[in-house]
N, CA, C and O atoms as CSV, one atom per row, in Angstrom:
chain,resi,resn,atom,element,x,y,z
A,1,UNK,N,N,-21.889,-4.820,-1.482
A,1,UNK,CA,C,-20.437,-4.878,-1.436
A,1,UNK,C,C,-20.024,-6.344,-1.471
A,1,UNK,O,O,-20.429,-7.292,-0.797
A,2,UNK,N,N,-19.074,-6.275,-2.474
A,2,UNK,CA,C,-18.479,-8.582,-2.586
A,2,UNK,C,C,-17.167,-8.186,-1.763
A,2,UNK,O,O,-16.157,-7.514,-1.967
A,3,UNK,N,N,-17.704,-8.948,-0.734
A,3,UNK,CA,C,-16.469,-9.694,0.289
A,3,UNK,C,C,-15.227,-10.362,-0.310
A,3,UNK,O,O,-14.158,-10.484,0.287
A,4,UNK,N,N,-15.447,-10.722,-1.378
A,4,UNK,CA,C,-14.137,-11.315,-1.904
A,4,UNK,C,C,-12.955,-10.035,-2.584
A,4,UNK,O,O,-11.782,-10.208,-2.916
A,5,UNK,N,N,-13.634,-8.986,-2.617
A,5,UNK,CA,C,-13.119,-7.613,-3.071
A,5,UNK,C,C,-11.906,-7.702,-1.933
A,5,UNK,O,O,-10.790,-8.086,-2.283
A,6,UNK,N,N,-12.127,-7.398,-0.819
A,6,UNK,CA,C,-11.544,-7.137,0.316
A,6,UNK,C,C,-10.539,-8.269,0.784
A,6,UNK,O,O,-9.618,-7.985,1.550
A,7,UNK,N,N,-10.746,-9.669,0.271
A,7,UNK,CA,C,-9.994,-10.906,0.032
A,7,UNK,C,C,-8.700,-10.541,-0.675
A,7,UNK,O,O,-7.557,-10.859,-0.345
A,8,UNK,N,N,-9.113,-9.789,-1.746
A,8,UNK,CA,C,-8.350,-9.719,-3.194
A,8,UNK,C,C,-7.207,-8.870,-2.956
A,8,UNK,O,O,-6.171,-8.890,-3.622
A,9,UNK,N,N,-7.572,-7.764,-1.495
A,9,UNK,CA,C,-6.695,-6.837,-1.343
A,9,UNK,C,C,-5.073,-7.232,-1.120
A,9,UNK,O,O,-5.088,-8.462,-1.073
A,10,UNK,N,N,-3.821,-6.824,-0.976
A,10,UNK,CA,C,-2.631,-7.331,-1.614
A,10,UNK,C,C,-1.957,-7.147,0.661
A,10,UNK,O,O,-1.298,-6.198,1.088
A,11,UNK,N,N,-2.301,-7.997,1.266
A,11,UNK,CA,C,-1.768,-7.945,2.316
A,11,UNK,C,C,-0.831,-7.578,2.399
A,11,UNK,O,O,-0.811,-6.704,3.266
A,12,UNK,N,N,0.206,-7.755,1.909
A,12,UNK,CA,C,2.043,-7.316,2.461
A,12,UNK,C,C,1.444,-5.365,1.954
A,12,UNK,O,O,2.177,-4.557,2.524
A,13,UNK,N,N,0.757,-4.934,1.400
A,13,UNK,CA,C,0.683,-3.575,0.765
A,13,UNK,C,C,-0.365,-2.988,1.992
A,13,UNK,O,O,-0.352,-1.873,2.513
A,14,UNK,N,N,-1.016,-3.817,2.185
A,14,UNK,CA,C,-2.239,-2.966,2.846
A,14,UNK,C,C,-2.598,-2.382,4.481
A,14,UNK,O,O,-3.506,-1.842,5.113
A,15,UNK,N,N,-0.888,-3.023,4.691
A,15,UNK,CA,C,-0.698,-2.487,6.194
A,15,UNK,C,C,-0.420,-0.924,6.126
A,15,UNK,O,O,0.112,-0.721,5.035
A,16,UNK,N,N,-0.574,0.459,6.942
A,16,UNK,CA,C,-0.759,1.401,6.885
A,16,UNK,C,C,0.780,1.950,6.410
A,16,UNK,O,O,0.908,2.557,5.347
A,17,UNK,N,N,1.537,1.771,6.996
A,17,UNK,CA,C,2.997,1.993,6.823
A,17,UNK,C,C,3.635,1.674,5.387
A,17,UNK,O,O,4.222,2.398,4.584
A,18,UNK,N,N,3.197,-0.083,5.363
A,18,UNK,CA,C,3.934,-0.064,4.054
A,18,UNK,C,C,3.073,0.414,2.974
A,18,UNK,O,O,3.636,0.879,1.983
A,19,UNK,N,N,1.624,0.368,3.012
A,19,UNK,CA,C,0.914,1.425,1.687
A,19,UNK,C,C,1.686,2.771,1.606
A,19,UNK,O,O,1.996,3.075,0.454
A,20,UNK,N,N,2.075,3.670,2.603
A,20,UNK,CA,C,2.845,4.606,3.011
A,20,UNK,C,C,3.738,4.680,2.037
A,20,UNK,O,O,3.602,5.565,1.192
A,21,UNK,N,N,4.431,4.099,1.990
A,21,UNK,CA,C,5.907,3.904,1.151
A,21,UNK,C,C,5.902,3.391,0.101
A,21,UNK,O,O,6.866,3.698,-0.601
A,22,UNK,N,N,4.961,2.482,-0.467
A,22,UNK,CA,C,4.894,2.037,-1.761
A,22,UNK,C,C,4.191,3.341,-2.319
A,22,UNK,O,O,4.626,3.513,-3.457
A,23,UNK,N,N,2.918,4.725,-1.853
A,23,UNK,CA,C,2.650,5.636,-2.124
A,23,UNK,C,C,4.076,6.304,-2.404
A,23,UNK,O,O,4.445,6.490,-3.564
A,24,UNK,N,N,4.723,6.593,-1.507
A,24,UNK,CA,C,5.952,7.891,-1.679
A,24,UNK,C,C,6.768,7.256,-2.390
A,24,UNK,O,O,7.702,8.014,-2.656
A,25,UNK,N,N,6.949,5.996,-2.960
A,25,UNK,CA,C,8.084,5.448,-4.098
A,25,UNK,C,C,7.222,5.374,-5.592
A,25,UNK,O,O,7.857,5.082,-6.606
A,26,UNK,N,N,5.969,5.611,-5.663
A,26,UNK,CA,C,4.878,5.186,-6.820
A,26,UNK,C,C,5.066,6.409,-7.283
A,26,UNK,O,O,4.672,6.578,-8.437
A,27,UNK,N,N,5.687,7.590,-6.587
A,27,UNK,CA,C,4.861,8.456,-7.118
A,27,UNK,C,C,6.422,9.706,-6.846
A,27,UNK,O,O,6.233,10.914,-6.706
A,28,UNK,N,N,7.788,9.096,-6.824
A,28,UNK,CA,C,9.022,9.961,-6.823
A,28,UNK,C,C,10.554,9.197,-6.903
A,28,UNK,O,O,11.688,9.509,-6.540
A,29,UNK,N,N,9.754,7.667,-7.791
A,29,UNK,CA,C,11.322,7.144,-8.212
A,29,UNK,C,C,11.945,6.726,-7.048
A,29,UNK,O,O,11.364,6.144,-6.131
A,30,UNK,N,N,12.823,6.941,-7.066
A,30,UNK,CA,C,13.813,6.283,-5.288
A,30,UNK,C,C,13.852,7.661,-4.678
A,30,UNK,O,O,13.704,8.845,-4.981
A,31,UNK,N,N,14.127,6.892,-3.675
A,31,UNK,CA,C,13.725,8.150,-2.276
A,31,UNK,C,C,15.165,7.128,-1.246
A,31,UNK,O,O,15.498,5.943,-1.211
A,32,UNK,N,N,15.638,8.377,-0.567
A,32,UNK,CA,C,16.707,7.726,0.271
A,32,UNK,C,C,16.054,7.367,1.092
A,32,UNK,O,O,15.044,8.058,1.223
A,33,UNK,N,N,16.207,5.978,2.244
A,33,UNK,CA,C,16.012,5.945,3.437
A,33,UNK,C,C,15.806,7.091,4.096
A,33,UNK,O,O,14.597,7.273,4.232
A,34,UNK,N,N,16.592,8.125,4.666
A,34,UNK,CA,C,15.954,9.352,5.127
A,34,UNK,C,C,15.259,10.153,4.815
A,34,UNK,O,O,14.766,10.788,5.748
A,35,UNK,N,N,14.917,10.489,3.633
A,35,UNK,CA,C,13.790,11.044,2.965
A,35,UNK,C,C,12.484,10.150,3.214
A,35,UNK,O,O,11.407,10.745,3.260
A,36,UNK,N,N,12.507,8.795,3.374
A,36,UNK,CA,C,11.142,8.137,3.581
A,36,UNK,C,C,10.973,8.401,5.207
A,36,UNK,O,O,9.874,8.661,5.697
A,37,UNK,N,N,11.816,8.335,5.750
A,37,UNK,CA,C,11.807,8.083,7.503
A,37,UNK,C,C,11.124,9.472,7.705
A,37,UNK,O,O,9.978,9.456,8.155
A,38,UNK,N,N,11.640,10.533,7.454
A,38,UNK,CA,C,11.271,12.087,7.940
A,38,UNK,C,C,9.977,12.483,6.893
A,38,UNK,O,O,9.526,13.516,7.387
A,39,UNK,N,N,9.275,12.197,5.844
A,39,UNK,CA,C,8.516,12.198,5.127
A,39,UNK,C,C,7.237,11.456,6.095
A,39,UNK,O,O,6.206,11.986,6.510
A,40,UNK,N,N,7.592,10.422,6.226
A,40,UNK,CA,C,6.739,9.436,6.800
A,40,UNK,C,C,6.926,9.304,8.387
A,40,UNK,O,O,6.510,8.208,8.760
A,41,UNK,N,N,7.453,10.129,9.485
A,41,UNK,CA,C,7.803,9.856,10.609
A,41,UNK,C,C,7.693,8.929,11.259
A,41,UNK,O,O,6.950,8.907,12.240
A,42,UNK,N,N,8.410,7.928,10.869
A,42,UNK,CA,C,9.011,6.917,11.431
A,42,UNK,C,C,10.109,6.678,11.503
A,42,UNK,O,O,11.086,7.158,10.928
A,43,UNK,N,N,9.919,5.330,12.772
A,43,UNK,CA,C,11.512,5.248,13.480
A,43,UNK,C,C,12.551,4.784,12.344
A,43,UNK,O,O,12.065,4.653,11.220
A,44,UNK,N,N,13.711,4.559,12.475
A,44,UNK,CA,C,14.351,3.749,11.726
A,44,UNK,C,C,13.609,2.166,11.877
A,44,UNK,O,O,12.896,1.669,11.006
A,45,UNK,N,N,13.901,1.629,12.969
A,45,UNK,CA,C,13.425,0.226,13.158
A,45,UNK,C,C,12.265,-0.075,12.234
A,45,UNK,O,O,12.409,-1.118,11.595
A,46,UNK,N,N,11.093,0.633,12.005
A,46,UNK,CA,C,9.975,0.730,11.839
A,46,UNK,C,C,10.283,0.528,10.469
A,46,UNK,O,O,10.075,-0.424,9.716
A,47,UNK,N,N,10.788,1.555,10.320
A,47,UNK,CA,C,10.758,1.838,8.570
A,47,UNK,C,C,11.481,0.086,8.199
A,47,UNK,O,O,10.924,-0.907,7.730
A,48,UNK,N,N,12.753,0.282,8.604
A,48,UNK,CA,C,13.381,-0.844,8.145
A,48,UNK,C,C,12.458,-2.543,8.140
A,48,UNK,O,O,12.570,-3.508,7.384
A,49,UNK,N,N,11.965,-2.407,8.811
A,49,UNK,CA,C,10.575,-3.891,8.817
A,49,UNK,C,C,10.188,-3.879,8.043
A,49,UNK,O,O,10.074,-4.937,7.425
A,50,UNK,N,N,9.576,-2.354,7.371
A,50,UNK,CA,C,8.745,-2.144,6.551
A,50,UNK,C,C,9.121,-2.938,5.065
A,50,UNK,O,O,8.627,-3.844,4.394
A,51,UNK,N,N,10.374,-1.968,4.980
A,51,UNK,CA,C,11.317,-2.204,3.858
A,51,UNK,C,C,11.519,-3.451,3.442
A,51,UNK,O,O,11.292,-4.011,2.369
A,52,UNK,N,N,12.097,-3.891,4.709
A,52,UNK,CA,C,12.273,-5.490,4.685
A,52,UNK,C,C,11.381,-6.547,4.262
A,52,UNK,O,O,11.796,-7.612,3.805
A,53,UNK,N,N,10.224,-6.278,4.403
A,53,UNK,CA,C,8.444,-7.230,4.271
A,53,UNK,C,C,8.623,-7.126,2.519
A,53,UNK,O,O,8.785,-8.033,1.702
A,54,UNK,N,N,8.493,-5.235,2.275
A,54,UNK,CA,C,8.522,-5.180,0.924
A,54,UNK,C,C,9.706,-5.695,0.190
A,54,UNK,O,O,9.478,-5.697,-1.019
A,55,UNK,N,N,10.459,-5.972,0.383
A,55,UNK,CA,C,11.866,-6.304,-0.503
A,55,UNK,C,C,11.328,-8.362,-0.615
A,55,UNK,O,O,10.929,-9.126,-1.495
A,56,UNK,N,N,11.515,-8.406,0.215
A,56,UNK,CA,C,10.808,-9.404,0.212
A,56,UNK,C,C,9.598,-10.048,-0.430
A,56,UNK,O,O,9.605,-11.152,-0.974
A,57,UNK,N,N,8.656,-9.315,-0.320
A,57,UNK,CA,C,7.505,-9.796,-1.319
A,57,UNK,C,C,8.156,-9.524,-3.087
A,57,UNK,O,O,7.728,-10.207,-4.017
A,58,UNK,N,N,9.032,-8.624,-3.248
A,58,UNK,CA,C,9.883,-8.484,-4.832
A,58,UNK,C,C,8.917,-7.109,-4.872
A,58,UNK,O,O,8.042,-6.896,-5.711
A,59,UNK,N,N,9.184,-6.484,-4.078
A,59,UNK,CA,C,8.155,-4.756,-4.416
A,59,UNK,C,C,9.048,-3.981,-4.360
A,59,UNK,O,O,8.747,-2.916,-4.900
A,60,UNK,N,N,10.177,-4.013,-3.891
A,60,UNK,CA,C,11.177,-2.977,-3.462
A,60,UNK,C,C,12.625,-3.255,-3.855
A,60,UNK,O,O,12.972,-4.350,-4.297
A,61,UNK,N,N,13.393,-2.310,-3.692
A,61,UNK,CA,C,14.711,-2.574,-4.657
A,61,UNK,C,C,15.610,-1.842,-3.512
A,61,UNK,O,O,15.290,-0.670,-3.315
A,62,UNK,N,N,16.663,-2.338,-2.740
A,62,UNK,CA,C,17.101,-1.483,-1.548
A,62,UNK,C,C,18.443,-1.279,-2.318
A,62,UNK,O,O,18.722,-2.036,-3.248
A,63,UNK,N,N,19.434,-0.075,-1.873
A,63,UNK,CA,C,20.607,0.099,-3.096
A,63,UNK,C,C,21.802,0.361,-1.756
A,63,UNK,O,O,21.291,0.710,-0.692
A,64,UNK,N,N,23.030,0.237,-1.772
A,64,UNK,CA,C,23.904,0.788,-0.652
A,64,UNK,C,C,25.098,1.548,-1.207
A,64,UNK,O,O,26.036,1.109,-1.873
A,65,UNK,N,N,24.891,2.609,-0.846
A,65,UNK,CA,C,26.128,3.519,-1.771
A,65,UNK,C,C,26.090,4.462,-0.762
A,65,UNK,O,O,25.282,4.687,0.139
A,66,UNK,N,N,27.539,5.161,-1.235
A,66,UNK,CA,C,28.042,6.216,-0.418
A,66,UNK,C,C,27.812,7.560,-1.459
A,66,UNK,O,O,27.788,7.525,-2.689
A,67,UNK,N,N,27.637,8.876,-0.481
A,67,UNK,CA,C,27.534,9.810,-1.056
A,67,UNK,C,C,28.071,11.339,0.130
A,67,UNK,O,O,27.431,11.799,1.075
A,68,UNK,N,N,29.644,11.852,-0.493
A,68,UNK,CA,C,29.810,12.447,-0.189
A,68,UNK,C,C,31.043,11.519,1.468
A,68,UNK,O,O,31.418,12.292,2.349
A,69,UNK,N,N,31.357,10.341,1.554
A,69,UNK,CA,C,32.131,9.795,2.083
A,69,UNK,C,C,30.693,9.153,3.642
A,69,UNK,O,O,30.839,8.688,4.773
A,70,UNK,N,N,29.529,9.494,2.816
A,70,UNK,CA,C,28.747,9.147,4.054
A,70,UNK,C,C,27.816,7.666,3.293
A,70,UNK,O,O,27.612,7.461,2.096
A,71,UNK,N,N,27.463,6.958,4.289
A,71,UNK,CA,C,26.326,5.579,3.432
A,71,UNK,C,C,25.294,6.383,3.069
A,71,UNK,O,O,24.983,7.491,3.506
A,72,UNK,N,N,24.760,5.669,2.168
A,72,UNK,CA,C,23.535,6.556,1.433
A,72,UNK,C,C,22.654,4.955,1.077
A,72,UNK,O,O,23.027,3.985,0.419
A,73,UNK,N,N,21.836,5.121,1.558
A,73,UNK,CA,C,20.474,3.570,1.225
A,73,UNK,C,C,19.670,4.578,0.627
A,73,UNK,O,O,19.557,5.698,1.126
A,74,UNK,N,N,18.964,4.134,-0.687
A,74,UNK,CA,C,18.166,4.238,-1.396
A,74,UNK,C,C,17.353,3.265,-1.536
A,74,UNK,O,O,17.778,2.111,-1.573
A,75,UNK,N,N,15.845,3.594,-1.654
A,75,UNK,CA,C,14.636,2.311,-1.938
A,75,UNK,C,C,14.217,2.824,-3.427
A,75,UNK,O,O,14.497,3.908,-3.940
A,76,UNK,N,N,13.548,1.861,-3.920
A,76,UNK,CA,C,12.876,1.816,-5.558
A,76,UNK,C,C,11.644,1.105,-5.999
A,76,UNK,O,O,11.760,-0.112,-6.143
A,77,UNK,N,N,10.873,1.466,-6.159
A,77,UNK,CA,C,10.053,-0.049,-6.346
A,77,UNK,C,C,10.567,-0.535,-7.858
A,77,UNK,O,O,10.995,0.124,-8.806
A,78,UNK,N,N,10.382,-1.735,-7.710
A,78,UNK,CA,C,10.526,-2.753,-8.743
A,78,UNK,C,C,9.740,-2.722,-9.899
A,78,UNK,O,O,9.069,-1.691,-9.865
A,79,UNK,N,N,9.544,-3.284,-10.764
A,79,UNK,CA,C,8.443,-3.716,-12.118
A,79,UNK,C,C,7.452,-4.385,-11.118
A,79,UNK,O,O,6.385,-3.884,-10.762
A,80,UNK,N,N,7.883,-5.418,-10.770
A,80,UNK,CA,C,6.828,-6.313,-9.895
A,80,UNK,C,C,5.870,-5.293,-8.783
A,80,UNK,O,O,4.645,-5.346,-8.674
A,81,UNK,N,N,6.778,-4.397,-8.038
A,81,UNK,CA,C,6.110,-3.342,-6.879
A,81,UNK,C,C,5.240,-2.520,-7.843
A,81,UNK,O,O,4.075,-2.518,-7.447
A,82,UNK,N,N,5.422,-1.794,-9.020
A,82,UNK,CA,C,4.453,-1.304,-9.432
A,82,UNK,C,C,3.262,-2.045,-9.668
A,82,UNK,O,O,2.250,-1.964,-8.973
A,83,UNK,N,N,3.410,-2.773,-10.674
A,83,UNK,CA,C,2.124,-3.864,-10.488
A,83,UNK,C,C,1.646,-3.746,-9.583
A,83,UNK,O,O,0.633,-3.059,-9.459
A,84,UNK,N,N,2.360,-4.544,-8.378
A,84,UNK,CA,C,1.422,-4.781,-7.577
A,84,UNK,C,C,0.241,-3.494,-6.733
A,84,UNK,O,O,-0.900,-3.448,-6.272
A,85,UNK,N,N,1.457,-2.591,-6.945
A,85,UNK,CA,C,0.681,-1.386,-6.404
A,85,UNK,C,C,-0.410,-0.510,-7.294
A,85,UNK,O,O,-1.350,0.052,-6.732
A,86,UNK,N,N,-0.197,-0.436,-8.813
A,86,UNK,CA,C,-1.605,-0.122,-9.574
A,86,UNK,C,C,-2.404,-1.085,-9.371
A,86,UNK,O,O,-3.561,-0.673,-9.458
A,87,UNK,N,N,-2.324,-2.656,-9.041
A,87,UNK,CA,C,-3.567,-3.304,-8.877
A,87,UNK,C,C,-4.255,-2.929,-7.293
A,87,UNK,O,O,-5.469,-2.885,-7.090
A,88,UNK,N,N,-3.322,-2.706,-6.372
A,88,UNK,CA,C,-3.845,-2.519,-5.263
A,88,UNK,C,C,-4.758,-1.548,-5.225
A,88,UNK,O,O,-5.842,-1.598,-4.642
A,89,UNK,N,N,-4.146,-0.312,-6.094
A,89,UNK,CA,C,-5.005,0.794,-5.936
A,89,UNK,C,C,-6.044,0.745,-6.648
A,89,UNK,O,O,-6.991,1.410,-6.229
A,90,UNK,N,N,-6.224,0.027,-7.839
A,90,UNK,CA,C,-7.422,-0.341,-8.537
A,90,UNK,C,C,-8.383,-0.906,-8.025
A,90,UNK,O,O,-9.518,-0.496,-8.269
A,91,UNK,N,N,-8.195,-1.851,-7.293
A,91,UNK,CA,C,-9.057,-2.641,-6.295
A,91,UNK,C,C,-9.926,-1.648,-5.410
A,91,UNK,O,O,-11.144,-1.537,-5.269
A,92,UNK,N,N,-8.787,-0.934,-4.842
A,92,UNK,CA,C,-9.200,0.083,-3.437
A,92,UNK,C,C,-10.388,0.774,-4.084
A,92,UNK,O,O,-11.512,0.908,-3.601
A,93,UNK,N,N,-9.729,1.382,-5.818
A,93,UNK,CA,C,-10.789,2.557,-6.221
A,93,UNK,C,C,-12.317,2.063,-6.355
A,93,UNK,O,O,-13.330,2.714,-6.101
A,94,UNK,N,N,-12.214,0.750,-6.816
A,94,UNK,CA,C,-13.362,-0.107,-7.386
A,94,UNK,C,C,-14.204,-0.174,-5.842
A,94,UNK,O,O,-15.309,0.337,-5.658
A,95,UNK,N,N,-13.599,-0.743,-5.049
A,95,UNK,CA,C,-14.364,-0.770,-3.548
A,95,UNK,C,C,-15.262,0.512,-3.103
A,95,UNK,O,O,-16.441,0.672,-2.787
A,96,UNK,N,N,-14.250,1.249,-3.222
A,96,UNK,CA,C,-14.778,3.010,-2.635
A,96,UNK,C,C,-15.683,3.171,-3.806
A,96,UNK,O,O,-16.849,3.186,-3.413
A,97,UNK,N,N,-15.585,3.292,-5.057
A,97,UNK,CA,C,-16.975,3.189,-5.883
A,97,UNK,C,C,-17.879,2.766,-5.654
A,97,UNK,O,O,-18.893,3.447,-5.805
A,98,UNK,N,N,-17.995,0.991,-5.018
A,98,UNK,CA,C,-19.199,0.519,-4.835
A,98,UNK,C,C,-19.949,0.853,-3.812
A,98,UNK,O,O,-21.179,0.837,-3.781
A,99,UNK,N,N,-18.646,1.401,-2.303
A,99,UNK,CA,C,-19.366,1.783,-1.405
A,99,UNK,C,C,-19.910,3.250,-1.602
A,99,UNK,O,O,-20.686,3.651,-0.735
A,100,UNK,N,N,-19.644,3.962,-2.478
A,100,UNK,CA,C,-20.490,5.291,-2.786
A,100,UNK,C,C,-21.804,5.320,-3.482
A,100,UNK,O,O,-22.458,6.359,-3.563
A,101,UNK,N,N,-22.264,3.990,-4.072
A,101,UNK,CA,C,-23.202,3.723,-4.609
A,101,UNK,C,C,-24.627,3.943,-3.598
A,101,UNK,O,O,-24.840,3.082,-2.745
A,102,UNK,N,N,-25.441,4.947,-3.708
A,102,UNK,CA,C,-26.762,4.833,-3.449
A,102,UNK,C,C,-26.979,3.307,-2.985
A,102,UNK,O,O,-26.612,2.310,-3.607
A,103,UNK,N,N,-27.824,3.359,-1.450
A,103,UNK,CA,C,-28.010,2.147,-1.255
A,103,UNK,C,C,-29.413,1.549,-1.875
A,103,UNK,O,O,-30.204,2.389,-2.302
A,104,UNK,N,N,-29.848,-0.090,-1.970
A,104,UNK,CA,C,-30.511,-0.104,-2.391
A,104,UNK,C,C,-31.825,-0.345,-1.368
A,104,UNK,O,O,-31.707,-0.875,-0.263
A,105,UNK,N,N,-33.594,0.324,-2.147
A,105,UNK,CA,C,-34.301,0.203,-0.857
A,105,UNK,C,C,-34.157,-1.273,-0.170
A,105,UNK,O,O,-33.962,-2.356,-0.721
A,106,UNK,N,N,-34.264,-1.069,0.738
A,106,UNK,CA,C,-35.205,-2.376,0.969
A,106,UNK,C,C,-36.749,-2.822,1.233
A,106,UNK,O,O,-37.676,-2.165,1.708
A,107,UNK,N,N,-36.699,-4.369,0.691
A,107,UNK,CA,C,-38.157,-4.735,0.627
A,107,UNK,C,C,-38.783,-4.360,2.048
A,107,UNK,O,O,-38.088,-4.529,3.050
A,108,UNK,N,N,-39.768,-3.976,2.132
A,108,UNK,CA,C,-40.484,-4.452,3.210
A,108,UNK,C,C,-41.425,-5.379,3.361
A,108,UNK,O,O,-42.453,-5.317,2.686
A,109,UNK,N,N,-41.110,-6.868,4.716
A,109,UNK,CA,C,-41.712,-7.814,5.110
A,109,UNK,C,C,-43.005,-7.665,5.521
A,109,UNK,O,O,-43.478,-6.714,6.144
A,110,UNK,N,N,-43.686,-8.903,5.043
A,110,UNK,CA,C,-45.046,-8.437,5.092
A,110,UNK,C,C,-45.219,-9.592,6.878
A,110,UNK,O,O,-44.853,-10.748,7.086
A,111,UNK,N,N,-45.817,-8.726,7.671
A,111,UNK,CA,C,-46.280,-8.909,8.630
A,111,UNK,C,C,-47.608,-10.184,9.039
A,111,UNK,O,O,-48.793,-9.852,9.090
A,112,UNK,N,N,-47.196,-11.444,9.265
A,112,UNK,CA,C,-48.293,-12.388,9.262
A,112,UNK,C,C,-48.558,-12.718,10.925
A,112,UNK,O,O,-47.878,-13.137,11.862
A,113,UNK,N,N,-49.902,-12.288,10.716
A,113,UNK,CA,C,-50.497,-12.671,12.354
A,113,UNK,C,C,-51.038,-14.173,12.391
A,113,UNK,O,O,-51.695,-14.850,11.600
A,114,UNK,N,N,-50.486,-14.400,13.631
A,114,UNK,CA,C,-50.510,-15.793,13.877
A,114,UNK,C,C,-51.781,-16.303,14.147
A,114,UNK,O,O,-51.928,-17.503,14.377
């Protein structure tokens, strides 16, 4: 296994929460704030950090509109958030490949009496 694999991995993505949400936006377009919170059970606070880290790194797209006379927040990932997130997951897949690989024997040391 190359240690630099695990280097390569995309920090702002690879915390449990925000992989979380870059998953449920990779894979259903925008999702309201409440649809990610109750999907993903988390707090508001929580989520919103989350959001915040990602908007920030340019992964996320936050929107503020009303719907129905009520606020309505919508998240998106970006051009940039996809990227970053097919490379993340490419990485991940490549890792879990190598670690499924048959290990290799090892030599055995030859024993010298003193």
């Amino acid at each position: 296994m190359n240690a630099k694999s695990f280097q390569r991995l995309d920090k702002v993505i690879h915390e449990k929460g925000r992989m979380a949400i870059m998953s449920m936006l990779a894979g259903g377009g925008e999702l309201s704030f409440t649809d990610l919170r109750n999907a993903l059970d988390m707090t508001d606070g929580n989520l919103t950090t989350h959001i915040r880290t990602l908007k920030q790194a340019g992964y996320v797209v936050v929107s503020k509109t009303y719907s129905n006379n009520r606020p309505l927040t919508t998240c998106g990932l970006t051009a940039a958030g996809r990227k970053a997130f097919g490379e993340y997951v490419g990485l991940l897949e490549a890792i879990v490949k190598e670690a499924k690989k048959p290990a290799k024997p090892r030599r055995k040391r030859k024993v010298v009496a003193a």
